[in-house]
C-alpha positions as CSV (number, residue, x, y, z in Angstrom):
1,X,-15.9,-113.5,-20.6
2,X,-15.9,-112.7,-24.6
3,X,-12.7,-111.8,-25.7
4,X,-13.4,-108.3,-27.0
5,X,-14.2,-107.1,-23.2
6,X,-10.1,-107.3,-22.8
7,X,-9.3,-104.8,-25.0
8,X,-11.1,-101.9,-26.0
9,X,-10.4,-101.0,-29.7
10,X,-8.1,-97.8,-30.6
11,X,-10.5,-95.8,-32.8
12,X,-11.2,-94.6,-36.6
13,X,-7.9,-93.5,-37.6
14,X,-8.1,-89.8,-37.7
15,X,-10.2,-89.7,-34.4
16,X,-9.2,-87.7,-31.9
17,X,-9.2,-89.1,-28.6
18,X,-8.8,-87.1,-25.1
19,X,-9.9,-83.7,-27.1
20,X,-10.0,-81.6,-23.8
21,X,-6.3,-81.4,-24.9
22,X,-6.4,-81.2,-28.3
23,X,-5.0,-78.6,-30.4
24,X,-6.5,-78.6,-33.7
25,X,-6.2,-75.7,-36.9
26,X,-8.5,-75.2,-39.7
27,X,-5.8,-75.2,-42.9
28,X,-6.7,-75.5,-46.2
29,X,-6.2,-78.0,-48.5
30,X,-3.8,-78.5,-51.7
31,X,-6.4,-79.6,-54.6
32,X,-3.4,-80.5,-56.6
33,X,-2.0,-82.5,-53.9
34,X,-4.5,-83.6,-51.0
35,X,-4.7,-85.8,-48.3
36,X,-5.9,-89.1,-49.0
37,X,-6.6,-90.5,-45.8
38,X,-7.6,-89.4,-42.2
39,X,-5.3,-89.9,-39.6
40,X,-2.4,-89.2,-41.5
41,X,0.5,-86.7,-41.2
42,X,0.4,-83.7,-43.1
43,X,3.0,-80.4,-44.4
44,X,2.4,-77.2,-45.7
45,X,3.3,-76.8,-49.2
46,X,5.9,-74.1,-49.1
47,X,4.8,-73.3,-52.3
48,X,1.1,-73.1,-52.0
49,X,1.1,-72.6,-48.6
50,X,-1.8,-75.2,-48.1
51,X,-2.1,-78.8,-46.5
52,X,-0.9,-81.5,-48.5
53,X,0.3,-85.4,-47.4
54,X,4.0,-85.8,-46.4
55,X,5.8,-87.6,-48.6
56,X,9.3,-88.3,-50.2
57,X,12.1,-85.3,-49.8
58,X,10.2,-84.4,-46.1
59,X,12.2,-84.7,-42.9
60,X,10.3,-85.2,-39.4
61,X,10.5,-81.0,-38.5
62,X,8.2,-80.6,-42.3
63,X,5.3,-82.4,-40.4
64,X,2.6,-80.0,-39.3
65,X,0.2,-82.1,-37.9
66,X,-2.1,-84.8,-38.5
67,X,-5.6,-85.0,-40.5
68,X,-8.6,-84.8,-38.3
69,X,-11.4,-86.6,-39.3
70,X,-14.5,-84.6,-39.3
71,X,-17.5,-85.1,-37.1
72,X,-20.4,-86.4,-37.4
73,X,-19.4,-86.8,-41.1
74,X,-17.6,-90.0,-42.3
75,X,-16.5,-88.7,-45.7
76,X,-17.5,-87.0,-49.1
77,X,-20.0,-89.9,-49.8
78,X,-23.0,-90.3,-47.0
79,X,-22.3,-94.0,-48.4
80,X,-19.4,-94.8,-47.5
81,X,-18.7,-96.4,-44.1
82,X,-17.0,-95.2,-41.5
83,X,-13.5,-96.0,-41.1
84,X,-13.0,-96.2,-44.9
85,X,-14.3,-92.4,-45.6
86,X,-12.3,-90.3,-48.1
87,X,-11.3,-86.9,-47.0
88,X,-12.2,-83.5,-49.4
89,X,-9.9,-82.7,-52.0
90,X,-10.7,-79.0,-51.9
91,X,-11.4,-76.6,-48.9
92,X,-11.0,-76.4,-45.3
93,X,-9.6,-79.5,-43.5
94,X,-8.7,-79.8,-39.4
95,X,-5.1,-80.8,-38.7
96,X,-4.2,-81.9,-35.0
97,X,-1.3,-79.7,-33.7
98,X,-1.1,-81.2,-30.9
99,X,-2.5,-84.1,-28.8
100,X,-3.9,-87.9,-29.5
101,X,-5.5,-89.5,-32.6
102,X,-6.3,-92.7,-33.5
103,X,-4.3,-93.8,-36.8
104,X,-3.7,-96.6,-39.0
105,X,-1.0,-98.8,-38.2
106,X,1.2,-99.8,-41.3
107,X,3.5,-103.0,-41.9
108,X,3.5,-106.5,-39.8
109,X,5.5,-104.4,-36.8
110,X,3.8,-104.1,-34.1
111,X,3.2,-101.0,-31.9
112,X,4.2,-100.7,-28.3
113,X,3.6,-98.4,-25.4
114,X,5.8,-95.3,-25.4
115,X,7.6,-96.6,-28.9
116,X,8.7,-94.1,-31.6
117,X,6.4,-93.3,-34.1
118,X,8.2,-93.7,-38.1
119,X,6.4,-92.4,-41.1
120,X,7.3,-94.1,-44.5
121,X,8.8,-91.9,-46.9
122,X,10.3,-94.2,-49.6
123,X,9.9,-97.3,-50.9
124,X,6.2,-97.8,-50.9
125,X,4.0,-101.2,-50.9
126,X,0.4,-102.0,-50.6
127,X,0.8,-102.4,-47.0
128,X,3.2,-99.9,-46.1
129,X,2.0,-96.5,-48.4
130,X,4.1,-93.0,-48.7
131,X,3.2,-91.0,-45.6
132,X,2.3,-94.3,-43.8
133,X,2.5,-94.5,-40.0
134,X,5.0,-97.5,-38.9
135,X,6.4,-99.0,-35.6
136,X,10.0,-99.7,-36.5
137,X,12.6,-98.0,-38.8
138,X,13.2,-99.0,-42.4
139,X,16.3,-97.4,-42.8
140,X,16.4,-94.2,-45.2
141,X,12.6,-95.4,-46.7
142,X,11.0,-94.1,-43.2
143,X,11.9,-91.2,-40.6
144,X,11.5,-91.2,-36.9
145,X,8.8,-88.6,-35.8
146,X,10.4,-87.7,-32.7
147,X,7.3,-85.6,-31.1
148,X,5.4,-88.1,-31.6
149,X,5.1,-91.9,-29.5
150,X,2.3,-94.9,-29.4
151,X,-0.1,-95.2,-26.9
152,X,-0.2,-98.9,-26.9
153,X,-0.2,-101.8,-29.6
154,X,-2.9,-101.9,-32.4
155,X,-6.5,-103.2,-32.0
156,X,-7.5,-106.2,-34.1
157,X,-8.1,-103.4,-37.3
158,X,-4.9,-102.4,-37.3
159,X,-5.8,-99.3,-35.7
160,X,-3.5,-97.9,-32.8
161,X,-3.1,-94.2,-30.5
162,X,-0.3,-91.8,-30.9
163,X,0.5,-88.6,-28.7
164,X,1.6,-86.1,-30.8
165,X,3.7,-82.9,-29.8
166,X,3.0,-84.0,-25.5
């Protein structure tokens, strides 16, 4: 039997999966300071009062949610291909409240079932980025999103589920 009949991959980071449960807002987004990337944990700007990426200075209780990625779209350009799409930088965006999405999985850790989810917040690198989703704790450079948990380890992309706010 082919080996990719074992495991079935994780999804486009920013997917939602099991959307009967799914709690999702339409925000808008910061244009001086927008998400980059679907699938990635967002705060309200308490200034502008609009989405923008979490990043250094944000503690796990300034995470609102997490970027959806839209459908059937797969980014600003009809060109670019799907799992590499770049969100808006202006205008409405869907943030997941609450429920499971598909997101990239950052660093050499891996994910496991039921393991805390920790965002980076300092310290960056090309593989681990501010506002990155990670499966272990890098001291005071990433925070423990405690409402938050992996479904499982990461498909050959690097791609892996969280529950969010369960």
């Amino acid at each position: 039997m082919p080996s990719f009949l074992y495991r079935m991959p994780a999804g486009i980071p920013g997917m939602l999966n099991r959307t009967e449960i799914a709690t999702v807002e339409a925000q808008i987004t910061m244009t001086s300071n927008p998400p980059t990337a679907y699938g990635i944990p967002v705060a309200i700007d308490q200034t502008a009062l609009q989405i923008r990426p979490v990043g250094a200075g944000d503690t796990a209780s300034s995470v609102y949610g997490f970027l959806v990625r839209p459908y059937p779209t797969t980014g600003i350009s009809i060109n670019e291909p799907l799992g590499t799409s770049t969100p808006s930088t202006a205008g409405t965006c869907n943030v997941m409240r609450r429920g499971y999405m598909a997101v990239k999985l950052n660093g050499a850790a891996g994910a496991t079932k039921n393991a805390p989810v920790f965002i980076r917040i300092a310290s960056p690198t090309p593989a681990k980025p501010i506002g990155g989703i990670e499966a272990t704790s890098d001291g005071a450079n990433t925070m423990a999103l405690t409402n938050a948990y992996f479904m499982g380890p990461a498909d050959a992309a690097g791609n892996t589920e969280i529950g969010f706010n369960i």
